[in-house]
C-alpha positions in Angstrom: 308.4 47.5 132.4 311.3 46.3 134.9 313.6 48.1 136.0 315.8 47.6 134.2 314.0 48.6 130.7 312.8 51.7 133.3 315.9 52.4 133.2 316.8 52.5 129.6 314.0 54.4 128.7 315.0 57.1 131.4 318.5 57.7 130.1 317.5 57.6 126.6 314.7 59.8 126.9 316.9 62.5 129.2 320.0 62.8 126.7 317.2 63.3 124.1 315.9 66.1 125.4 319.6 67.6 125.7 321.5 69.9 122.5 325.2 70.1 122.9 324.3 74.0 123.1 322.8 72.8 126.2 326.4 71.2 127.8 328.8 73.5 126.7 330.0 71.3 123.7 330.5 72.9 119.8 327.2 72.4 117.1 328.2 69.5 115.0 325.7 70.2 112.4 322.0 68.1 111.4 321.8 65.0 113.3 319.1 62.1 112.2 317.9 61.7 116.1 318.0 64.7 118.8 319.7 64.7 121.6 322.7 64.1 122.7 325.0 60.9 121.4 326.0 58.3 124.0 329.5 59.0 123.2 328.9 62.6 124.5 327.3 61.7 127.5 330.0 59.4 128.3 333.1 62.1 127.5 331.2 64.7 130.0 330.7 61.7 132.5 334.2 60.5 132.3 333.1 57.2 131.8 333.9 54.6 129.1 331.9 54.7 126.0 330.9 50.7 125.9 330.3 51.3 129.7 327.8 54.0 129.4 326.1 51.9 126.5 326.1 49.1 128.4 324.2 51.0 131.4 321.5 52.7 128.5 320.7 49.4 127.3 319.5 48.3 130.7 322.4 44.9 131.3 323.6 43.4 134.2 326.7 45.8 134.9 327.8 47.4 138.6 327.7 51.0 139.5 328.7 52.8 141.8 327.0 56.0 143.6 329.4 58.2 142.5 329.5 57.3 138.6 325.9 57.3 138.3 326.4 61.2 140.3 328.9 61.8 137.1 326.0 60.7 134.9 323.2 62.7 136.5 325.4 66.0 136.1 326.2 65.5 132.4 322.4 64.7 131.8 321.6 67.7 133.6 318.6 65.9 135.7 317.0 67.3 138.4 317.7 66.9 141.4 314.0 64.9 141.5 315.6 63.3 138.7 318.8 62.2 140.2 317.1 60.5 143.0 315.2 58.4 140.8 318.1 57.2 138.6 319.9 55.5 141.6 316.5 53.9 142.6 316.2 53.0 139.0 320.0 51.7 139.3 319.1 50.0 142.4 321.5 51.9 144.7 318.3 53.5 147.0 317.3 51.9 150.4 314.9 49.2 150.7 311.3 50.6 150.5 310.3 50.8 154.5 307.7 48.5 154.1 307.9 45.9 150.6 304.7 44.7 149.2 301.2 46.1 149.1 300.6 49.1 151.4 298.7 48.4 154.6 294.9 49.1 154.6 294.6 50.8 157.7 291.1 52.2 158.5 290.8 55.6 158.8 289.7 56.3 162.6 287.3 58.5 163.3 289.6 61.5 164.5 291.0 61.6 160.9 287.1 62.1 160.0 286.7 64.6 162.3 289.7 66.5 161.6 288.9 66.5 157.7 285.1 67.8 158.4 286.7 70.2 161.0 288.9 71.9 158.0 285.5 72.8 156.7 284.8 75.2 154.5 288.4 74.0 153.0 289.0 70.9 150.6 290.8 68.1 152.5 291.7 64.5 151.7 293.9 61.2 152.7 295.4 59.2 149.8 296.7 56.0 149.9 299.8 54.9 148.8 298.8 54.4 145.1 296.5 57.7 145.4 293.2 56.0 146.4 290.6 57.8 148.1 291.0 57.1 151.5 288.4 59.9 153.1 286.8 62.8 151.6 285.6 65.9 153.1 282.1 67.2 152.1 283.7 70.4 150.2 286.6 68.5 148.9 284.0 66.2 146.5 282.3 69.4 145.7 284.6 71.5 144.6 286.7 68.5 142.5 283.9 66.9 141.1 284.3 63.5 142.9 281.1 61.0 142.3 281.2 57.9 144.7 282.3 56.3 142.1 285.7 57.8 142.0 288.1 55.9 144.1 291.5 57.4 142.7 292.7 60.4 142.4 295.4 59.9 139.4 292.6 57.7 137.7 289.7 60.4 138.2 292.2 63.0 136.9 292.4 61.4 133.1 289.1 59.8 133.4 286.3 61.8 135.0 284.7 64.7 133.0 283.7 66.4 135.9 287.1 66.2 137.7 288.9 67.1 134.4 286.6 70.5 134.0 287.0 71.3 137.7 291.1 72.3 136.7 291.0 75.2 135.2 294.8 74.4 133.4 294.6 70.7 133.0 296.8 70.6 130.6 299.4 72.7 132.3 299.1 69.9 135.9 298.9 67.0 134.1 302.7 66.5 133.3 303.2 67.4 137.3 300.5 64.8 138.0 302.0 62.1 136.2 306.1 62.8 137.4 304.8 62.8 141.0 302.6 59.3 140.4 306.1 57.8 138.5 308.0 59.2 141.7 306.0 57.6 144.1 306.1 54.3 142.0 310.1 54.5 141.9 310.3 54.6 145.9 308.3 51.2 145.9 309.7 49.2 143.1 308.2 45.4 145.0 304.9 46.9 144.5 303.3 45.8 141.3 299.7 47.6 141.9 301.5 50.7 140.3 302.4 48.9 137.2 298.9 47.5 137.0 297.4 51.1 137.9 299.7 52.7 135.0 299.0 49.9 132.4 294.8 50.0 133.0 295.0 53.8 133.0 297.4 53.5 129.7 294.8 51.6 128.0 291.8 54.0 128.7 293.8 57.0 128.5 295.9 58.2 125.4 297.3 61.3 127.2 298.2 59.5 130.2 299.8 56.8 128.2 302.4 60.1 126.2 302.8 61.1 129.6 304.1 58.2 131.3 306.1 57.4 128.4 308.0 60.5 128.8 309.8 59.1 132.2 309.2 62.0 134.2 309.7 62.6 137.9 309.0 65.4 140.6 308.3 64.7 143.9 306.8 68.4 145.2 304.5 68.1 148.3 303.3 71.7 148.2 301.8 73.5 145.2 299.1 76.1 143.5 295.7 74.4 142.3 293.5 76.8 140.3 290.2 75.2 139.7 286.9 76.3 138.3 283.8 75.8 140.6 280.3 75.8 138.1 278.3 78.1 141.1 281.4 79.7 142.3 284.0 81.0 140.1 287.3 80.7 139.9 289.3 79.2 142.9 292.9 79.4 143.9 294.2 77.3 146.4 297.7 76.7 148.0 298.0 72.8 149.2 300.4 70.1 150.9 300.6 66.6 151.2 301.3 65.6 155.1 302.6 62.0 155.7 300.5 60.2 158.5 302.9 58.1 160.6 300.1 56.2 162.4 298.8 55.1 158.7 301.5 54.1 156.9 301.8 54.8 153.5 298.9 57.4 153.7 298.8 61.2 153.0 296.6 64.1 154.0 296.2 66.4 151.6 295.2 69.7 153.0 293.9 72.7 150.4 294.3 76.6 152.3 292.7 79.2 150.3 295.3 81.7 147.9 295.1 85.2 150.1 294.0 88.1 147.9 292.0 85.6 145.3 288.2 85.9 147.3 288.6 82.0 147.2 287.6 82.2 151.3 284.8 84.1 150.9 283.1 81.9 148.2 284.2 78.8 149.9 282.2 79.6 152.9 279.3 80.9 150.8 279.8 76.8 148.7 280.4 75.2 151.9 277.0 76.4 153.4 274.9 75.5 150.3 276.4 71.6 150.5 275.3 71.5 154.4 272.0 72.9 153.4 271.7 70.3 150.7 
């Protein structure tokens, strides 16, 4: 979809998910569709009515910063959310760098400083989450073949990766709002669309996902994940930019204190260097 259609879906999908319980207006009775009515959204806005239908239905109409602001509080979006309405609405700044991210090889300090986080997971992700470099532990403990060159696509795709988490269900909305995120902040880029439109067809739960126009954009999290030899394993990770690769990120996983994940990822990591 453009942007524009992006945008339609967004706003129509957030006032949907609203009650007028949920904004401070009276119940009005049964209504035929949930949600909010446009007219609402408009009145708590304090914007015109044909205005704010004109902006749903995705035309050619100018906005200003502080109207689409209006919007965002009477839609109650996050503020995640908020950010990617004005990008949506084409009020964010340029993408740094337009087009397809740069390939930059992945120098051997990089290597060495993933292998030297050993017995801990740690990875770099491209800008459309390819693999970029793996460390030994990191394909262990996720499940990652050599055939598995994307994150997001192993995620909906790969048994093994899929049984590693031990609440799929419960990541995968995160996964997808954080994919849809990064897509937003790089709207010239059209291997997103083509990434989301493959993965669509291959993947029905993906597909309900990214329907659902969600968007986070957390660096920092829990992962629980289930190891076959070791257990249960908690860690606490973040996603580091790397200036000197643009459009790259390493992702380093710490193990949860007070879970014993340390302990058994020393006892993992030995066994993979024995291997």
């Amino acid at each position: 979809m453009d942007r524009r259609e992006q945008l339609r879906e967004f706003l129509r999908g957030r006032r949907a998910r609203l009650t007028p319980a949920d904004v401070g207006l009276p119940h009005a009775g049964r209504r035929r569709t949930p949600g909010l009515r446009r007219e609402e959204v408009a009145v708590l806005a304090g914007v015109g009515v044909s205005w704010y239908t004109w902006l749903e239905q995705g035309r050619d109409i100018k906005v200003s910063a502080q109207v689409l602001d209006a919007i965002g509080g009477a839609l109650l979006l996050t503020p995640d959310e908020r950010s990617y309405l004005f990008r949506l609405a084409g009020l964010s700044p340029p993408p740094a760098e337009p087009g397809p991210a740069p390939r930059a090889a992945i120098n051997a300090e990089l290597h060495r400083m993933l292998e030297a986080w050993l017995p801990r997971p740690a990875y770099i992700l491209d800008r459309h989450w390819g693999l970029a470099a793996v460390n030994s532990v990191a394909r262990e403990v996720f499940g990652l073949g050599e055939r598995d060159y994307n994150c997001l696509v192993a995620f909906f795709t790969s048994a093994r990766y899929r049984a590693a988490f031990s609440r799929w269900e419960e990541a995968a909305p995160d996964v997808v709002a954080r994919f849809r995120a990064e897509a937003a902040r790089h709207p010239d880029d059209p291997e997103f669309d083509r990434l989301a439109a493959d993965l669509s067809a291959v993947s029905g739960e993906f597909a309900a996902l990214w329907a659902r126009h969600e968007v986070t954009e957390s660096v920092h999290g829990t992962k629980t994940l289930t190891h076959p030899r070791c257990g249960e394993l908690v860690f606490e990770y973040r996603r580091l930019p790397l200036p000197d690769h643009p459009g790259h990120e390493l992702v380093l996983h710490n193990p949860a204190p007070g879970t014993g994940t340390l302990e058994r990822m020393e006892q993992l990591a030995a066994a993979v260097e024995a291997a």
